[in-house]
Kinemage of the C-alpha trace (Angstrom):
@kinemage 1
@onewidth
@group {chain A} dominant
@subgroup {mainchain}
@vectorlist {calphas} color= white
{ca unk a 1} P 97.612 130.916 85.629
{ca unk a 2} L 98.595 131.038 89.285
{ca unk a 3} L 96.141 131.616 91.853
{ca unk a 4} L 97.922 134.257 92.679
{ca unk a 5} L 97.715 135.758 88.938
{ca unk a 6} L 93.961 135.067 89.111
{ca unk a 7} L 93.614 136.688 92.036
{ca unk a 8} L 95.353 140.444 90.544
{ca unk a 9} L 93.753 140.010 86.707
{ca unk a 10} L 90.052 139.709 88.877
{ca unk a 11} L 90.827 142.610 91.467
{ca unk a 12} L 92.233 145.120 88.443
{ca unk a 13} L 89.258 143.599 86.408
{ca unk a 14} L 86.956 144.957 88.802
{ca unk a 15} L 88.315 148.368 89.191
{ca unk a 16} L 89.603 147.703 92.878
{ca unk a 17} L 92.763 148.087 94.586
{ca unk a 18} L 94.935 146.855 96.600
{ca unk a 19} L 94.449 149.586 99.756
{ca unk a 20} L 90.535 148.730 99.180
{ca unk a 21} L 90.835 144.690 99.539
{ca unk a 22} L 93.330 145.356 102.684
{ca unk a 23} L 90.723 147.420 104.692
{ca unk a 24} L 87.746 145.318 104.024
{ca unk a 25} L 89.454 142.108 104.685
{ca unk a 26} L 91.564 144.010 107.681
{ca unk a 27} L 95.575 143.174 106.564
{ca unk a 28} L 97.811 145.427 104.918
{ca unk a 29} L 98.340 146.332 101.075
{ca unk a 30} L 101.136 144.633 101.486
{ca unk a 31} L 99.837 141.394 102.848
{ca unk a 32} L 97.336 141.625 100.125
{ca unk a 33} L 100.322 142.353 97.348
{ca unk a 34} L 101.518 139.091 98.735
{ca unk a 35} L 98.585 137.234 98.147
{ca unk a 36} L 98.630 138.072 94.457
{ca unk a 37} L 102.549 137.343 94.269
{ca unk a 38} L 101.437 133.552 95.475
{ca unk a 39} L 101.845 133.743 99.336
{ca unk a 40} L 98.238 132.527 100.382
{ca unk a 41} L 99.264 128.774 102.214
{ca unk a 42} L 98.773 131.103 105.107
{ca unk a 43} L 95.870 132.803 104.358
{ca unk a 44} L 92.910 131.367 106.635
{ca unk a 45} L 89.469 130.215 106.066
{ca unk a 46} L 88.009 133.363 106.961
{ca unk a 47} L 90.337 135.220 104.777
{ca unk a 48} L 89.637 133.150 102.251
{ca unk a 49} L 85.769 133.692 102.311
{ca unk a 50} L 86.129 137.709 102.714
{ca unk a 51} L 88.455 137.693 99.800
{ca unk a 52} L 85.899 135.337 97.768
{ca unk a 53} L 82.960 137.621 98.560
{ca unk a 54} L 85.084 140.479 97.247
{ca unk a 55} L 85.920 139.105 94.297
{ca unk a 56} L 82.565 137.515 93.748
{ca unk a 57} L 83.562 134.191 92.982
{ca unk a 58} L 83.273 130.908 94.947
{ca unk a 59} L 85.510 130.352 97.792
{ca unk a 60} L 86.555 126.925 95.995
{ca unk a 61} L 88.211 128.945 93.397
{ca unk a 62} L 91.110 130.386 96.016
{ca unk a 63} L 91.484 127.180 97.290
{ca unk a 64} L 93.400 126.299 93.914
{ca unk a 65} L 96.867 126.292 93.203
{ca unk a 66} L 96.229 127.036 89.613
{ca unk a 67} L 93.747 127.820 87.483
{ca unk a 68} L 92.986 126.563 84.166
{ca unk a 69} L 90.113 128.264 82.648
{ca unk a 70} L 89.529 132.257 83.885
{ca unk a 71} L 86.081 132.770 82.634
{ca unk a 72} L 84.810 129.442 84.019
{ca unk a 73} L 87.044 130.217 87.655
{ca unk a 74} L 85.031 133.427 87.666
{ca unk a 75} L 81.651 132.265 86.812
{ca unk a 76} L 81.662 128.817 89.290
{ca unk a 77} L 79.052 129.222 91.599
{ca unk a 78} L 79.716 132.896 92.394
{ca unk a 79} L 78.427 135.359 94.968
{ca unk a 80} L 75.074 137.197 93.980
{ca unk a 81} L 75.724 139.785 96.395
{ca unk a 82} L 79.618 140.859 97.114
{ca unk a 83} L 81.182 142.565 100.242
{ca unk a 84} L 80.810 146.242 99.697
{ca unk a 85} L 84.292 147.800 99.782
{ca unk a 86} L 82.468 150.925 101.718
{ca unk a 87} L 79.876 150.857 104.540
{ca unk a 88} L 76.201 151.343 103.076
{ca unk a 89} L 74.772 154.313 104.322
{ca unk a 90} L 72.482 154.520 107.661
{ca unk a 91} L 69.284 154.290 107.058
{ca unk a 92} L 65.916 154.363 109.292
{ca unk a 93} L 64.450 152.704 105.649
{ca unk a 94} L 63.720 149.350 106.372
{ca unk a 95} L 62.167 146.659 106.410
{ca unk a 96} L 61.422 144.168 109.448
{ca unk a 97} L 61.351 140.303 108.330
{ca unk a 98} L 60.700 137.725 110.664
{ca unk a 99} L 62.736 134.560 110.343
{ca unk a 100} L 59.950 132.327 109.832
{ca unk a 101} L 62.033 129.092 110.514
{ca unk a 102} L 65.175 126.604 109.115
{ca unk a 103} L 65.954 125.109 105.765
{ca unk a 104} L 67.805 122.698 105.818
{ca unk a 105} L 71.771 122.818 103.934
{ca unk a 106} L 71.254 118.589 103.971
{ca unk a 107} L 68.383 116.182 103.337
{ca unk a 108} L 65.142 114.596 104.902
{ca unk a 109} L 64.688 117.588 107.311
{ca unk a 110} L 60.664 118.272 107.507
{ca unk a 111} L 59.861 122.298 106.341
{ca unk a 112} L 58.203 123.765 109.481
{ca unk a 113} L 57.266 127.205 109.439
{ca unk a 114} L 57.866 128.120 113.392
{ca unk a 115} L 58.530 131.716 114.176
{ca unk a 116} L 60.403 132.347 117.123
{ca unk a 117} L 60.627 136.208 117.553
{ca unk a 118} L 63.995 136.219 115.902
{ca unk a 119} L 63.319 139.303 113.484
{ca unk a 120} L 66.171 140.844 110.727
{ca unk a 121} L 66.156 144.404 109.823
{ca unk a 122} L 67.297 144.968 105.688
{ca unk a 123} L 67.848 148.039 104.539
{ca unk a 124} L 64.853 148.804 101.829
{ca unk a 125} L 67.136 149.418 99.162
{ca unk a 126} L 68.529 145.827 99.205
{ca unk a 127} L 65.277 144.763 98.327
{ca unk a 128} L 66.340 146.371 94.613
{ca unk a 129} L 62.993 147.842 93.798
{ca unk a 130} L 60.998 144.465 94.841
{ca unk a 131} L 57.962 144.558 97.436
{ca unk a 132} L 58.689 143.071 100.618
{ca unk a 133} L 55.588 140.475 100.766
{ca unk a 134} L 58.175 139.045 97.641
{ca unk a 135} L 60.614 137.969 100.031
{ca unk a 136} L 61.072 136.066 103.469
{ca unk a 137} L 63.827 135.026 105.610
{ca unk a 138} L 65.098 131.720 106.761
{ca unk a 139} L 68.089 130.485 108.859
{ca unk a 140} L 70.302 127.667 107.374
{ca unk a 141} L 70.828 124.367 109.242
{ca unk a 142} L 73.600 122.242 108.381
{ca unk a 143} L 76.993 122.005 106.458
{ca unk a 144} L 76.384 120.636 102.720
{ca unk a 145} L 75.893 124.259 101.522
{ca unk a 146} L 79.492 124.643 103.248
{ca unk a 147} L 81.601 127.056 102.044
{ca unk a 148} L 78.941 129.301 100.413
{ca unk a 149} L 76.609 129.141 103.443
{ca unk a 150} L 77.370 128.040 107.227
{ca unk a 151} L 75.316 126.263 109.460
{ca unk a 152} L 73.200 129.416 111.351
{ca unk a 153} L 73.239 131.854 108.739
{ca unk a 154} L 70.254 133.862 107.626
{ca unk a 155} L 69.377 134.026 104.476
{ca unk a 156} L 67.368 136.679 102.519
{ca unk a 157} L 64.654 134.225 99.669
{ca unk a 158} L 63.066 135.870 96.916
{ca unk a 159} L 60.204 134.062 96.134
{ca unk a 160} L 60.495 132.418 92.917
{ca unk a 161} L 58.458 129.372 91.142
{ca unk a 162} L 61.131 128.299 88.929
{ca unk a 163} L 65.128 128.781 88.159
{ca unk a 164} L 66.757 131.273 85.786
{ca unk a 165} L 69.027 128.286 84.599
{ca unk a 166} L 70.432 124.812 85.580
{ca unk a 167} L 73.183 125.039 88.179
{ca unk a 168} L 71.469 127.938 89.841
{ca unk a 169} L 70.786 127.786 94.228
{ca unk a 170} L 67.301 127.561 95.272
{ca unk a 171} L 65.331 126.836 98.039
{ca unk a 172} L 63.150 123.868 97.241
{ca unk a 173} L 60.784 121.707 98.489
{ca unk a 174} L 60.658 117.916 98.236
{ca unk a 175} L 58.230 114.875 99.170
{ca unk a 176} L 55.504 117.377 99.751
{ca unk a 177} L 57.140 117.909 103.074
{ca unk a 178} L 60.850 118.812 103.109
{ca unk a 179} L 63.214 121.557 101.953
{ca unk a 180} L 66.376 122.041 101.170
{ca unk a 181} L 68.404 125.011 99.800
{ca unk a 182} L 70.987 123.576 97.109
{ca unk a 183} L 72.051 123.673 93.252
{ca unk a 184} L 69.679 122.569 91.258
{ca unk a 185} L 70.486 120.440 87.903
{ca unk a 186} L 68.118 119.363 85.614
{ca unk a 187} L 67.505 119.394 81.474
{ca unk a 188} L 64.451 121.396 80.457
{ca unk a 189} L 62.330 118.549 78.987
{ca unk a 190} L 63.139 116.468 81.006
{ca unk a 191} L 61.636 114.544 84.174
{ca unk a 192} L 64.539 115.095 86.540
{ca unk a 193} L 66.435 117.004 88.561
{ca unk a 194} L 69.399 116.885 91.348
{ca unk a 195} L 70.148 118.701 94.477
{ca unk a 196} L 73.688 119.328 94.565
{ca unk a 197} L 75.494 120.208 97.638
{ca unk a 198} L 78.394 122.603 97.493
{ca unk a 199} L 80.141 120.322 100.178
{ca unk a 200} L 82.178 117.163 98.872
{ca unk a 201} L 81.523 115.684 101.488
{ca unk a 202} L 77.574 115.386 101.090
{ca unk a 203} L 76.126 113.149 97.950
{ca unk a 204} L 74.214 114.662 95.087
{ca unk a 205} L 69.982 113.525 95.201
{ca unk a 206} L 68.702 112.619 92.526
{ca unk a 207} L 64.529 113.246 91.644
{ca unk a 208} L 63.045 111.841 89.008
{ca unk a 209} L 59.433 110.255 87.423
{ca unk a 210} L 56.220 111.012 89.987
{ca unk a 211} L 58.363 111.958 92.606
{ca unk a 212} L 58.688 115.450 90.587
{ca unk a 213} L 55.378 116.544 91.208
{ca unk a 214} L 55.705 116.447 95.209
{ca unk a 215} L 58.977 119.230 94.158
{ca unk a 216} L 58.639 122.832 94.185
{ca unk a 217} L 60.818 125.984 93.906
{ca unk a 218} L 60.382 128.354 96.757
{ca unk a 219} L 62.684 130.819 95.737
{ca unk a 220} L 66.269 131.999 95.286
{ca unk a 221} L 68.886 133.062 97.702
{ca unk a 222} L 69.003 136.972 97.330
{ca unk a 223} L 71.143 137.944 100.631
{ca unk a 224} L 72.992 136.638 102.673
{ca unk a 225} L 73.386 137.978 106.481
{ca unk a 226} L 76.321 136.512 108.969
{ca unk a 227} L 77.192 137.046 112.003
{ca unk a 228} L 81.316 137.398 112.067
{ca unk a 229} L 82.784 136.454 115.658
């Protein structure tokens, strides 16, 4: 199917239309109408990640001219947490999270925990039901998580010991002394795994043997919070 084609079956698959897509991504039904007719060469990068987050699939996917294979389009490395089409509701409910430092979108960058002030306020509800000492907050630093997350975003962790699945994002630490947030491959059984960046332009990294047991999940990304100029 066209991209365009993908990008009406996934809207009317999730129940939303075309008035709703315009206001949140700030064109005009008809611009969006276009979109899905297969006028998107001019449709920019920001576009392109608002429409993404909507749709909760990666922004790689609209990149495409085609697509071969719907299910696997729609499950690639997807948004947990989409653009909500309305505003949530004010709240005085929440919860203050210091961000406790960097991790790092690339390799070789030391963990250090080093507060600065810098504080986020998350509504308690977005927490869905989990205690706040099971989350903290870091900023990202550098581009190999790039589209999915930008250099200077903040990112919401849950704290987490191990993966749901291969393929999943985590934060991670490495040689007892760095961490990274990427994709994480690996076989159960097995005594390997690989960091995957998002970017094409950054190399896999490979772990393996004794090196294994400096490695350890820290958690998974649960929200993401940007700051759109």
């Amino acid at each position: 199917m066209t991209i365009g084609e993908f990008i009406e079956r996934r809207r009317k698959e999730l129940d939303i239309t075309l008035e709703e897509i315009g206001s949140a991504t700030g064109v005009s039904k008809s611009t969006v109408k276009k979109w899905e007719t297969g006028f998107i060469s001019n449709m920019g990068r920001d576009k392109i990640k608002q429409l993404a987050r909507i749709l909760n699939v990666s922004p790689a996917v609209l990149i495409n001219e085609s697509i071969d294979d719907y299910d696997s389009a729609v499950n690639a490395d997807k948004y947990d947490n989409v653009i909500p089409l309305t505003p949530p509701a004010i709240t005085d409910d929440v919860v203050v999270f210091p961000v406790i430092g960097s991790i790092a979108a690339g390799y070789d960058e030391i963990a250090v925990e080093d507060w600065s002030g810098d504080t986020v306020e998350i509504p308690r509800s977005y927490l869905r039901g989990g205690k706040p000492s099971d989350f903290f907050v870091l900023s990202v630093k550098g581009d190999s998580m790039y589209p999915m997350y930008h250099d200077g975003d903040t990112v919401l962790i849950r704290k987490q010991p191990s993966l749901d699945k291969s393929g999943d994002i985590g934060a991670i630490m490495y040689d007892n002394e760095c961490a990274t947030l990427k994709k994480i491959e690996y076989v159960p059984g097995e005594d390997w795994l690989t960091l995957v960046p998002i970017n094409p332009e950054f190399k896999p990294k490979t772990i393996s043997g004794a090196d294994l047991e400096q490695c350890r999940v820290l958690g998974v990304p649960w929200l993401l919070i940007r700051e759109l100029n």
